[in-house]
BAVEXMI-211888 format. One record per atom (N, C-alpha, C, CB): x, y, z; residue in one letter. Coordinates in steps of 0.02 Angstrom, whole numbers, padded with zeros to 5 digits, always signed. Glycine has a CB too. Layout:
XYZA...
***
This chain:
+04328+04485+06930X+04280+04496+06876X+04279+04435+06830X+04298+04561+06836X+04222+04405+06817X+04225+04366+06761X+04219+04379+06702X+04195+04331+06764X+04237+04318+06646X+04219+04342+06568X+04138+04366+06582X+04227+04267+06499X+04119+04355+06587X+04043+04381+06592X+04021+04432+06614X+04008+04350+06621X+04075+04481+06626X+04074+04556+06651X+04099+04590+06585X+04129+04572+06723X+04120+04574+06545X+04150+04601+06494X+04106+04608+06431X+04206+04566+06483X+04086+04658+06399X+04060+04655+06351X+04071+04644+06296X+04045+04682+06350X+04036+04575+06249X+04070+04539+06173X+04027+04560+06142X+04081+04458+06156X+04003+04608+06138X+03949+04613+06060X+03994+04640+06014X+03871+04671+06062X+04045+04671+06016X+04083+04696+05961X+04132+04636+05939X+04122+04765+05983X+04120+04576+05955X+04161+04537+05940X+04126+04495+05889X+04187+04506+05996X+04134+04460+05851X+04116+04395+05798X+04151+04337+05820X+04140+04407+05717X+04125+04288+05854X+04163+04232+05873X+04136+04145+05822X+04147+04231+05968X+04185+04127+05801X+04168+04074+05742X+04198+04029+05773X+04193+04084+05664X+04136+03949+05803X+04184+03897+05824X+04193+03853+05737X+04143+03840+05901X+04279+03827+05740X+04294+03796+05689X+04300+03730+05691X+04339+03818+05668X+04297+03698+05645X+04316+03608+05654X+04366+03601+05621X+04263+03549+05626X+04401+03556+05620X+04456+03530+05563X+04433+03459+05537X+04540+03521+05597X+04416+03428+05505X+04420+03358+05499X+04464+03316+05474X+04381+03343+05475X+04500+03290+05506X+04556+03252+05491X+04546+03180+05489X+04606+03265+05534X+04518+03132+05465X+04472+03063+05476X+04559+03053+05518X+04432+02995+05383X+04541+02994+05560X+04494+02979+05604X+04465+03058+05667X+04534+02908+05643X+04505+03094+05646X+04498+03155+05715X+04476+03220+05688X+04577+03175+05759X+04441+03254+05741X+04413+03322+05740X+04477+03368+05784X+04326+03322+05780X+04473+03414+05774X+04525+03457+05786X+04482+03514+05792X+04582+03460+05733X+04457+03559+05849X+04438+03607+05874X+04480+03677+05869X+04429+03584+05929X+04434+03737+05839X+04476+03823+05841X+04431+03864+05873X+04493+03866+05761X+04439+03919+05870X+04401+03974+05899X+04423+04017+05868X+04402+03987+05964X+04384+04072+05812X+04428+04127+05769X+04376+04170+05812X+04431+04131+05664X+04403+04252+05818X+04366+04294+05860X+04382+04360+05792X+04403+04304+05958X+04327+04402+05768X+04335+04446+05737X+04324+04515+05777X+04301+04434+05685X+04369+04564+05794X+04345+04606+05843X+04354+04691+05806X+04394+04588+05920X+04296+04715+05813X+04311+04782+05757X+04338+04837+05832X+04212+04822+05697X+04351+04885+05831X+04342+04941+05881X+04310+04998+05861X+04402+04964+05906X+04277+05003+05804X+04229+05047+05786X+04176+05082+05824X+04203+05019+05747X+04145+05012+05882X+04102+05011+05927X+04141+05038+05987X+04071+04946+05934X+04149+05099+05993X+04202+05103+06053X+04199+05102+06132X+04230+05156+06045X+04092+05111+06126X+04074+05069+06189X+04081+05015+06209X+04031+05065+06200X+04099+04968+06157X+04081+04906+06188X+04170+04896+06191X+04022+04844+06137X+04225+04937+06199X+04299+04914+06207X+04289+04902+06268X+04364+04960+06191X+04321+04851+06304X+04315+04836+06367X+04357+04868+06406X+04319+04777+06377X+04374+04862+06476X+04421+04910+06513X+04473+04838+06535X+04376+04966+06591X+04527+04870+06496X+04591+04826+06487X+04578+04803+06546X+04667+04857+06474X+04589+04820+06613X+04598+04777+06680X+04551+04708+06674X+04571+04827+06753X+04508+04702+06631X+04456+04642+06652X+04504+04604+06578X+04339+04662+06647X+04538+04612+06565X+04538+04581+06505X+04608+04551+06492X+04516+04628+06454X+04664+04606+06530X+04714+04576+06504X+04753+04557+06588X+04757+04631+06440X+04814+04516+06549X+04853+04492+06612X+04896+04550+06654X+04905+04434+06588X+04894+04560+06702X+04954+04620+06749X+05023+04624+06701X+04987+04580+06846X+05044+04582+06678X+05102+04575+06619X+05099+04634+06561X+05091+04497+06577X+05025+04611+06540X+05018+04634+06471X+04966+04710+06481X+04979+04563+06419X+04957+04725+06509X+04959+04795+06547X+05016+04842+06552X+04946+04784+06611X+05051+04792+06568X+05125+04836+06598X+05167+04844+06529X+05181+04783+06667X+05151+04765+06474X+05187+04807+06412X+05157+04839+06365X+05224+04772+06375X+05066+04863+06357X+05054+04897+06345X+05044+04968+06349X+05042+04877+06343X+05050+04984+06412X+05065+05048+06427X+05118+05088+06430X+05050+05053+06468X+05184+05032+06418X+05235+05056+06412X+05254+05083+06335X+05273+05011+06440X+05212+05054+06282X+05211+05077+06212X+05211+05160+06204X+05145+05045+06177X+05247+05175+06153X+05256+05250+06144X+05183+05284+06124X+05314+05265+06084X+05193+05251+06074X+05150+05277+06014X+05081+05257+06034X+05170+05244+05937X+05020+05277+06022X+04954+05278+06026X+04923+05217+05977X+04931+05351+06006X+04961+05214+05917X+04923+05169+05886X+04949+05119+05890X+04908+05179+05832X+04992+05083+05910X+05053+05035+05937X+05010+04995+05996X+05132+05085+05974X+04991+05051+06027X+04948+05039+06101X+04883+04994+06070X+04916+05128+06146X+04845+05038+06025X+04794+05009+06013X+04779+04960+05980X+04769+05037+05999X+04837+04935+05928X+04862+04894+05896X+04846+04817+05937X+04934+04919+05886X+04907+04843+05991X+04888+04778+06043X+04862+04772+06071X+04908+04754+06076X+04807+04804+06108X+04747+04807+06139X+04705+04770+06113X+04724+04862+06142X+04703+04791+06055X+04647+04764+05996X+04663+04691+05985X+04653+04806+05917X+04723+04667+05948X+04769+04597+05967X+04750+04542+06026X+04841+04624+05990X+04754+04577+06063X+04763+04540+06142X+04678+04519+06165X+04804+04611+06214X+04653+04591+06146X+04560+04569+06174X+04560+04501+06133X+04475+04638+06140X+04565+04499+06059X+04529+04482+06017X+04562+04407+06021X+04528+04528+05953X+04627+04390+06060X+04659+04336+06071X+04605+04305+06126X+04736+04349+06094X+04611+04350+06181X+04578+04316+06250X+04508+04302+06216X+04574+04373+06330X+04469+04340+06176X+04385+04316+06166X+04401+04250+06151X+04331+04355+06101X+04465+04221+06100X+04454+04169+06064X+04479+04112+06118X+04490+04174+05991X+04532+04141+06129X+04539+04081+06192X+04494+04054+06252X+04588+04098+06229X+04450+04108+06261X+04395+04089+06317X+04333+04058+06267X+04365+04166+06369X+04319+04090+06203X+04281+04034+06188X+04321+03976+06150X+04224+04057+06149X+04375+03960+06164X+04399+03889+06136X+04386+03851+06212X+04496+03888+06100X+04402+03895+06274X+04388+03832+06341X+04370+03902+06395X+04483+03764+06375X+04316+03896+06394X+04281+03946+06455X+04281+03925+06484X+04228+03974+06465X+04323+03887+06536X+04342+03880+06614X+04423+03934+06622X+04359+03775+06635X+04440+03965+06570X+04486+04004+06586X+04482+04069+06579X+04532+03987+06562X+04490+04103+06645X+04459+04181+06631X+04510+04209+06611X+04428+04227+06691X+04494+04252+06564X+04542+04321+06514X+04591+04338+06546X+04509+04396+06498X+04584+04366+06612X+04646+04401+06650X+04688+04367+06665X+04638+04432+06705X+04685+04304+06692X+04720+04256+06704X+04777+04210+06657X+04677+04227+06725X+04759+04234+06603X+04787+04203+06533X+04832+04258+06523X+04729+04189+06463X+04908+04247+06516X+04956+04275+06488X+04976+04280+06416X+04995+04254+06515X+04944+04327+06366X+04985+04297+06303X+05055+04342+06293X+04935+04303+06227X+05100+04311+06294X+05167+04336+06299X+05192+04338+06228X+05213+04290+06346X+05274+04327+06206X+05297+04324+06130X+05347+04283+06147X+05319+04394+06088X+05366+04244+06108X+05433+04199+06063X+05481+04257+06050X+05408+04157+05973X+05531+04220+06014X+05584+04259+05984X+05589+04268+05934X+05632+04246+05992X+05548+04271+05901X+05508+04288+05831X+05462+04341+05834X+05466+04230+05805X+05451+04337+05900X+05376+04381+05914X+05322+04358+05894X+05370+04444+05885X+05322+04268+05906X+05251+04243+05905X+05205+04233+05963X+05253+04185+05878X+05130+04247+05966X+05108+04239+06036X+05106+04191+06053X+05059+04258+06054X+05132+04197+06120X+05144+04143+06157X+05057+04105+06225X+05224+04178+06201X+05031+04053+06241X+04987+04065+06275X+05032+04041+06329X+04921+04040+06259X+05020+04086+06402X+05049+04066+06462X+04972+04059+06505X+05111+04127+06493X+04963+03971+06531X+04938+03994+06604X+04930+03905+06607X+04853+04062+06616X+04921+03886+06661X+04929+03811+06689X+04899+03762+06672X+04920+03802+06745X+04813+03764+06647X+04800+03739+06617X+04772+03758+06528X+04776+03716+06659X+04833+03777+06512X+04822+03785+06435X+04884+03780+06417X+04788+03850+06406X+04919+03742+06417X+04984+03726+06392X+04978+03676+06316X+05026+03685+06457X+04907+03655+06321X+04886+03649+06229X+04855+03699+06196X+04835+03592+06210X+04860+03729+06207X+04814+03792+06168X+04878+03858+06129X+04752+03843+06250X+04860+03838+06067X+04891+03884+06022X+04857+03966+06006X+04894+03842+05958X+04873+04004+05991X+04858+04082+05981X+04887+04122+05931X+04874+04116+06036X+04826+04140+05883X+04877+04185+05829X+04840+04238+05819X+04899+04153+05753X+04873+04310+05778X+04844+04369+05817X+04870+04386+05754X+04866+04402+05897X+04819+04441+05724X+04842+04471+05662X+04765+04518+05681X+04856+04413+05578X+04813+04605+05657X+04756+04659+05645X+04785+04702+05588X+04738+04708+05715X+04735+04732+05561X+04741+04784+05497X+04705+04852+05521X+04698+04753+05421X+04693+04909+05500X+04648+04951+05504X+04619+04946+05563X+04609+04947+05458X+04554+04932+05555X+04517+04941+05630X+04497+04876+05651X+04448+04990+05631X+04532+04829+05645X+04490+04763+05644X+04552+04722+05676X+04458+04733+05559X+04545+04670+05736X+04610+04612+05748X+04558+04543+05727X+04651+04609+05853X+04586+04494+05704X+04577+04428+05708X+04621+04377+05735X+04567+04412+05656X+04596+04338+05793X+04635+04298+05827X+04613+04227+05808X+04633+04314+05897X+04636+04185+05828X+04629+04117+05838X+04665+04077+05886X+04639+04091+05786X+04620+04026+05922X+04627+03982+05982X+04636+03924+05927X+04557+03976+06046X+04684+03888+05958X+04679+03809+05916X+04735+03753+05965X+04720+03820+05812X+04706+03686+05948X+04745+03635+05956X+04814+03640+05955X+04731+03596+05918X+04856+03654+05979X+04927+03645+05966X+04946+03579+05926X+04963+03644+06034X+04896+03548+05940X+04951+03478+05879X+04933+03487+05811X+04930+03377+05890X+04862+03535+05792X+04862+03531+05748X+04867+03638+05716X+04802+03474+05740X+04919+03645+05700X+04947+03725+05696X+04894+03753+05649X+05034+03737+05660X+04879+03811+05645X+04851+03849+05621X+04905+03943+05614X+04782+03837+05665X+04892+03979+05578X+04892+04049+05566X+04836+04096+05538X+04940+04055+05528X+04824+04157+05570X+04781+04203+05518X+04790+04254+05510X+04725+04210+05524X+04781+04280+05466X+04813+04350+05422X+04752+04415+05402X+04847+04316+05334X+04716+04454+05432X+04681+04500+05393X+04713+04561+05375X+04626+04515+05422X+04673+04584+05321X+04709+04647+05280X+04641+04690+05249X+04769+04614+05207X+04669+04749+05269X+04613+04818+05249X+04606+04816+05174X+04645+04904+05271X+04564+04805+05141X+04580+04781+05078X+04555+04879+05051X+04523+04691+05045X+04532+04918+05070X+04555+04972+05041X+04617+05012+05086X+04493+05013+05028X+04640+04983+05097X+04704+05028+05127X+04755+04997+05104X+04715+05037+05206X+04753+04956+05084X+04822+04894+05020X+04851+04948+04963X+04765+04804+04950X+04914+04931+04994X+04938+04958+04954X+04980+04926+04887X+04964+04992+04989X+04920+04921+04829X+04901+04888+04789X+04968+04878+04740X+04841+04916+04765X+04997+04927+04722X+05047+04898+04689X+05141+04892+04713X+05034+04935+04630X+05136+04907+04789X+05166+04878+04811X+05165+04796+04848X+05174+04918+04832X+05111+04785+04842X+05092+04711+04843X+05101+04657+04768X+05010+04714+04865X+05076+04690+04718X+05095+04678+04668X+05156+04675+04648X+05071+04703+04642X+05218+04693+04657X+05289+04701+04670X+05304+04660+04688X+05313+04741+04703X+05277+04613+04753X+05284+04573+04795X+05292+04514+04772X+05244+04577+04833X+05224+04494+04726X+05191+04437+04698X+05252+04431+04654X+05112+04444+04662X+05257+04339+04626X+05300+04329+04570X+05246+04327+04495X+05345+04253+04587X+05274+04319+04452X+05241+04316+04372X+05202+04275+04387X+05283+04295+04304X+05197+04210+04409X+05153+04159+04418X+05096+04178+04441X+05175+04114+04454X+05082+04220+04531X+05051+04243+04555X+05013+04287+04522X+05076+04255+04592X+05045+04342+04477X+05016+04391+04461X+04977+04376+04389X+05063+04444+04463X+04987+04327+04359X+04954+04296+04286X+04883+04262+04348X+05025+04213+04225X+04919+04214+04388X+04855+04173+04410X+04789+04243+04433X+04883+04111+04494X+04798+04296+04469X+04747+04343+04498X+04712+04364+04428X+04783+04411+04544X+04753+04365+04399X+04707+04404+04330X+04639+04377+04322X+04743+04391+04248X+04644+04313+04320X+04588+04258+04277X+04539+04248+04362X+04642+04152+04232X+04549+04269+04402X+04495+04288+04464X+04441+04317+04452X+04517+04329+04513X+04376+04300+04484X+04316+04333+04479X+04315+04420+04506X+04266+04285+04522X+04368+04399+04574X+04361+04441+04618X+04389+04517+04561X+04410+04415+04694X+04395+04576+04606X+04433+04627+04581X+04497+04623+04595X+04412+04683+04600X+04536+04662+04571X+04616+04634+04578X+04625+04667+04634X+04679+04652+04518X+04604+04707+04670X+04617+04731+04748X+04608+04684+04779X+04577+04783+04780X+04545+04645+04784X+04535+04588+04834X+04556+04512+04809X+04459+04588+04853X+04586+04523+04764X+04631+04457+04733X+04687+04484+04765X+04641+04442+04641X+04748+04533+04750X+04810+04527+04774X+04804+04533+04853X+04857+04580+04742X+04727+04571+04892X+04729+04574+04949X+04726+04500+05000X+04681+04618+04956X+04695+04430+04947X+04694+04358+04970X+04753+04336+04962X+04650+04312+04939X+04798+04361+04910X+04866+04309+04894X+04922+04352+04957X+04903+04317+04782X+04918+04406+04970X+04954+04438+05025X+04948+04407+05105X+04929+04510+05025X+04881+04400+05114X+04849+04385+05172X+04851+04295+05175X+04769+04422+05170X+04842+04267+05128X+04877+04204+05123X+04931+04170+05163X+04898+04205+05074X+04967+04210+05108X+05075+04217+05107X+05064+04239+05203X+05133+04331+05024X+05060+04300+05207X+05048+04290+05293X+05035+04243+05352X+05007+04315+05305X+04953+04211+05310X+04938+04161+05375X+05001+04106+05353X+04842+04119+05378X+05011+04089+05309X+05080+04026+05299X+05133+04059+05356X+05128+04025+05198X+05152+04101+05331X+05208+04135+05384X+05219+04144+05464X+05209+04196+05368X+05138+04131+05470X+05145+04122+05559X+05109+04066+05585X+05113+04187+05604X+05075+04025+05537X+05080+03958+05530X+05157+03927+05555X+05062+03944+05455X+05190+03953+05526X+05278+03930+05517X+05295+03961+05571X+05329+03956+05446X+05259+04022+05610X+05296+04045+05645X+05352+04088+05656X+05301+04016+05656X+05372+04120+05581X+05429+04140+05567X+05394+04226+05537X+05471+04079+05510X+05352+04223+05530X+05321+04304+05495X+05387+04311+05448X+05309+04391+05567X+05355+04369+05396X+05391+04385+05340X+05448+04402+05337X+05370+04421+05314X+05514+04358+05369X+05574+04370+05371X+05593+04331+05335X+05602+04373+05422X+05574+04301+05278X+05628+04277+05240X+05606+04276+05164X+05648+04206+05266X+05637+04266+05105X+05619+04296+05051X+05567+04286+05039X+05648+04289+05006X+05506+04328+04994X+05455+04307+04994X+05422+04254+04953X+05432+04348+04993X+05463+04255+04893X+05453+04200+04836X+05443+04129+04869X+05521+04197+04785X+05489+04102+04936X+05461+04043+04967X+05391+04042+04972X+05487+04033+05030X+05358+04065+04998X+05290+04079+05011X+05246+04072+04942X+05286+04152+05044X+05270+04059+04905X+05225+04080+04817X+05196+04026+04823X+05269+04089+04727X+05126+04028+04780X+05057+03986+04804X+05075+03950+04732X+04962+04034+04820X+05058+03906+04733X+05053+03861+04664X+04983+03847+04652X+05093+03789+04668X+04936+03853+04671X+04883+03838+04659X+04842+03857+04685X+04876+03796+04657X+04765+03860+04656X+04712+03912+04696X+04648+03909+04654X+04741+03998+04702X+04575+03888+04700X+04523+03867+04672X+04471+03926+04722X+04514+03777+04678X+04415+03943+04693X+04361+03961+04728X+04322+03910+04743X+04328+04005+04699X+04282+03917+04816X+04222+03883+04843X+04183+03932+04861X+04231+03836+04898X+04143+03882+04885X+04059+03934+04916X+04042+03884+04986X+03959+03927+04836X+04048+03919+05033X+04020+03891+05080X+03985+03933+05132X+04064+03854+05103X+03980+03916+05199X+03931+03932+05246X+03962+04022+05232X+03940+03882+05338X+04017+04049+05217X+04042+04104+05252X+04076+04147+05171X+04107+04075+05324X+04022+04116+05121X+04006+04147+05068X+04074+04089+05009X+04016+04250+05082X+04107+04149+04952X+04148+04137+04941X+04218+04130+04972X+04138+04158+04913X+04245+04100+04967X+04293+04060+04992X+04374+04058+04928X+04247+03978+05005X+04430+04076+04945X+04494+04050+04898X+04508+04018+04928X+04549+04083+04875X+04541+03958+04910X+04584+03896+04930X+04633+03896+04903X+04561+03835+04920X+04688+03895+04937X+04771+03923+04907X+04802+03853+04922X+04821+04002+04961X+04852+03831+04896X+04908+03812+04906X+04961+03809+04892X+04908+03788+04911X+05038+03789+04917X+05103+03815+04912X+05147+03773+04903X+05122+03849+04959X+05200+03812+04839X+05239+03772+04834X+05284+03734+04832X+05238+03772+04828X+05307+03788+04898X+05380+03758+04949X+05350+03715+04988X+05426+03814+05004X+05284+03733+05022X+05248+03699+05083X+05195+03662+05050X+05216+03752+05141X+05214+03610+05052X+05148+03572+04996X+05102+03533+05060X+05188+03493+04919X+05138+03532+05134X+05087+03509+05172X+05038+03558+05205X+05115+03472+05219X+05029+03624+05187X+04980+03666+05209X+04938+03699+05157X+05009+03712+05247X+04904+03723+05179X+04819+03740+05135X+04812+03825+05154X+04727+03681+05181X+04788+03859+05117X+04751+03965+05149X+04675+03938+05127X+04788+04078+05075X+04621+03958+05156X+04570+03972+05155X+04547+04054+05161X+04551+03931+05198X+04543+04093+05140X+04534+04162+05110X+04448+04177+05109X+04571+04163+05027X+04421+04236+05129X+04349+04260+05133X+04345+04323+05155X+04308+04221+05174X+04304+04367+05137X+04290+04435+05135X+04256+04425+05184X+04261+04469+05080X+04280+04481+05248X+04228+04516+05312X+04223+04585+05287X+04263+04518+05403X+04171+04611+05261X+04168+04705+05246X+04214+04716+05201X+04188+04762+05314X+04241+04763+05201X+04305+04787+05181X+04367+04758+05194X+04311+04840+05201X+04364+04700+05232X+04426+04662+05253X+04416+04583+05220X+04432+04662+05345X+04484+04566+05219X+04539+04504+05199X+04533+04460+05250X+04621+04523+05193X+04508+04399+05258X+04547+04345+05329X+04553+04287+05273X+04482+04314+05422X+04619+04278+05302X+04644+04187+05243X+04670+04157+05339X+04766+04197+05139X+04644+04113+05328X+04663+04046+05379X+04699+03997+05316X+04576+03999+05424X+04788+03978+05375X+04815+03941+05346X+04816+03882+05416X+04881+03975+05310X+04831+03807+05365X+04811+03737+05431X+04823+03686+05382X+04713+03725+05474X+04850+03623+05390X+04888+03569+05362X+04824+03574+05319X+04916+03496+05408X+04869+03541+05251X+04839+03521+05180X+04765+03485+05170X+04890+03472+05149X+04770+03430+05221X+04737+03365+05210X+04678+03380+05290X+04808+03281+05210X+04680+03463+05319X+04602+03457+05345X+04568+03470+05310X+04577+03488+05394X+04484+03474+05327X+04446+03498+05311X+04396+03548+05339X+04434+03462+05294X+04403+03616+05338X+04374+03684+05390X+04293+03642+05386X+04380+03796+05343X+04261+03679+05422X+04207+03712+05458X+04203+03739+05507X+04172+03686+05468X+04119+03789+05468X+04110+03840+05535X+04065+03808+05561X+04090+03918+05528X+04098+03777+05631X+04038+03750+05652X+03977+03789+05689X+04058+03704+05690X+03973+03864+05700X+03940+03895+05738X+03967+03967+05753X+03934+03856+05789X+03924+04005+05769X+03951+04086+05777X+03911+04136+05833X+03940+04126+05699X+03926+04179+05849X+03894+04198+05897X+03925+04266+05896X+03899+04155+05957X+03889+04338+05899X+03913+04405+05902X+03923+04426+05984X+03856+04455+05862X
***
């Protein structure tokens, strides 16, 4: 079966640029809801014999769907980062961190990061030389002042003076702190105060408003933050690129 047997309309696929003078640096972010539950594809076209075998072995139902949802929304992005590689054939496995891993022969440059909330996964395909993470969050299912708990005094003075509402302010500085964290590769295992943003501006661009975070343990990386619906996505990626969307396609 090819990708072209599989149905993407429930998907949002965004090609990205980086600009790094002298170089461009190529992503693929894939937004995939399951709301549409016709258009879920039938795992066999989609995932690897591997990742079959450790999804079905999951207990729980939403665990299952969790990664289902994860994994499609990985393979859309990886096939549109290089559509000469079909979905099934692509292994995304885990680290010892439990970061995804991409397995298959010719993609041994191709990076993969996988984050879902609620009903929604967001993945990303990217350059391995140049790292990326992304983080979405149900911004009414936040649980608002346990996030707030989270944040230090700094954090929580800076959200105040935000346009946004303080749900979708602490829901960007959470989802942030995340994409940094698997940027790094390490997800939220270590105190969280490392992660505290020192700084943070609004823009406006192709994909509306925009937060621009940065950090102040990690002063060589950047969050880019934007509202999909009811949901959070912050893309984190070295300091000194510069995003675009270069193009999109449902």
């Amino acid at each position: 079966m090819t990708n072209e047997g599989v149905r993407l309309h429930a998907a949002r696929v965004s090609k990205l640029h980086f600009s790094r003078d002298p170089q461009v640096y190529r992503a693929a972010l894939c937004m995939y809801s399951k709301s549409d539950q016709e258009a879920f594809p039938r795992m066999e076209l989609v995932l690897h014999p591997s990742e079959l075998a450790y999804g079905s072995a999951l207990v729980y139902e939403k665990r299952r769907q969790d990664y289902y949802m994860g994994r499609y929304a990985a393979k859309v992005a990886i096939h549109s980062f290089d559509p000469s590689l079909a979905m099934h054939e692509v292994h995304v496995g885990h680290g010892v961190f439990q970061q995804p891993i991409v397995g298959h022969p010719k993609a041994s440059q191709i990076g993969v990061t996988i984050s879902h909330s609620g009903e929604v996964a967001a993945a990303a395909a990217y350059e391995e030389a140049h790292p990326m993470g992304v983080d979405i969050e149900h911004v009414p299912g936040l649980l608002l002042e346990t996030v707030l708990e989270q944040l230090t005094d700094f954090e929580r003075r800076l959200l105040e003076s935000w346009p946004w509402s303080r749900r979708d302010s602490a829901a960007a500085l959470w989802a942030s702190k995340e994409a940094l964290s698997k940027t790094l590769r390490t997800g939220l295992t270590t105190p969280l105060h490392i992660f505290e943003i020192d700084a943070a501006r609004f823009e406006k661009g192709s994909n509306g408003i925009t937060l621009v975070c940065t950090f102040r343990n990690f002063f060589q990386y950047k969050s880019v933050a934007f509202k999909w619906g009811d949901y959070m996505c912050s893309l984190c990626f070295p300091r000194k690129s510069e995003i675009s969307f270069a193009g999109e396609s449902i």
